[in-house]
C-alpha positions, 0 to 999 in steps of 0.5 A: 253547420249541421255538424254542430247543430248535432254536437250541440244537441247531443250536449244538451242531452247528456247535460240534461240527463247529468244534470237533471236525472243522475246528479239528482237521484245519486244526492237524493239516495246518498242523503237517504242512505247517510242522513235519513232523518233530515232527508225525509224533513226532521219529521217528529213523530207521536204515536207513529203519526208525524206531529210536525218538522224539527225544521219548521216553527208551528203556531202554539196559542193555548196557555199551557204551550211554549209559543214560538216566533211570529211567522209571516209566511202565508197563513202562519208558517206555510213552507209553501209560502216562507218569507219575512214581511221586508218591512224596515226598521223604521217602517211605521206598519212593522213598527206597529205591529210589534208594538201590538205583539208586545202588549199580546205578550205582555198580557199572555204572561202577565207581564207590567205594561212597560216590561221588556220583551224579548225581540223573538216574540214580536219580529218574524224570521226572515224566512218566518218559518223560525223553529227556535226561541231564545232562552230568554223568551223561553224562560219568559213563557214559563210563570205561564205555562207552569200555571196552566199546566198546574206545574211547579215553575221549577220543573218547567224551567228544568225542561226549558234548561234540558232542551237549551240547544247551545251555540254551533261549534261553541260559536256559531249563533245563540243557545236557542230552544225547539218550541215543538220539541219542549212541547212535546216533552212538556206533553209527556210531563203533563198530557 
């Protein structure tokens, strides 16, 4: 019995140090040595100051930005607290909200009561932390921003069309755009 008590102990250790020691610190140094970027977390960069993660959406509200995906996540894209509101589709709160999200874009871009809005800029990612917009809500936001920004609509569009992302591999997923990213080009256009 002592025989594997100590066999047993001594598994937990080697498996504790494997696991919880090695294997971690030779995949943390390997991402860091392949992958830096994305293993320090898509950080963004604006006059040597990180302005915000590739990988996680930011609340835009000004006029003159792209703004992105609601988010449900805490207080607004809190990575410490991500997550979707698990409300269902016939859920009469989700069904609200959305309704008042669409009259809020609809009002922001000048919009007919009855005009559709992409689904993108009413409903949550499921983690709420969503990055990315459609084309359409994109190309949506751009009669907006242009005025505000006092640029021709077609130079906004420019940008929305250099900044389209397209499917994975020709087919995974939808073409889809960087709202921080296209701000942040929109910014060098017109600080």
């Amino acid at each position: 019995m002592i025989k594997g008590i100590i066999t047993a102990t001594l598994m937990l250790l080697v498996m504790t140090v494997l696991t919880g020691l090695i294997y971690p610190l030779a995949f943390t140094g390997l991402a860091q040595l392949l992958f830096p970027h994305q293993a320090n977390g898509s950080l963004v960069y604006r006059d040597g100051q990180p302005v915000g993660s590739l990988l996680i959406g930011q609340s835009f509200t000004s006029p003159g930005y792209f703004h992105g995906r609601p988010s449900e996540a805490g207080e607004g894209y809190d990575a410490a607290d991500s997550g979707g509101s698990n409300l269902g589709p016939t859920n009469k709160e989700l069904i609200d909200k959305v309704a008042r999200r669409a009259e809020k874009v609809r009002e922001l871009n000048g919009l007919p009561p009855d005009a559709p809005v992409p689904s993108d800029l009413v409903t949550a990612s499921g983690s709420g932390l969503d990055p990315h917009i459609s084309v359409a809500a994109a190309y949506l936001q751009v009669p907006r921003v242009a005025k505000a920004r006092n640029l021709p609509e077609e130079k906004v569009k420019e940008l929305v069309d250099k900044n389209i992302i397209p499917r994975q591999f020709g087919i995974l997923g939808e073409p889809r755009v960087n709202v921080l990213k296209l701000n942040l080009e929109l910014d060098q256009l017109t600080p």
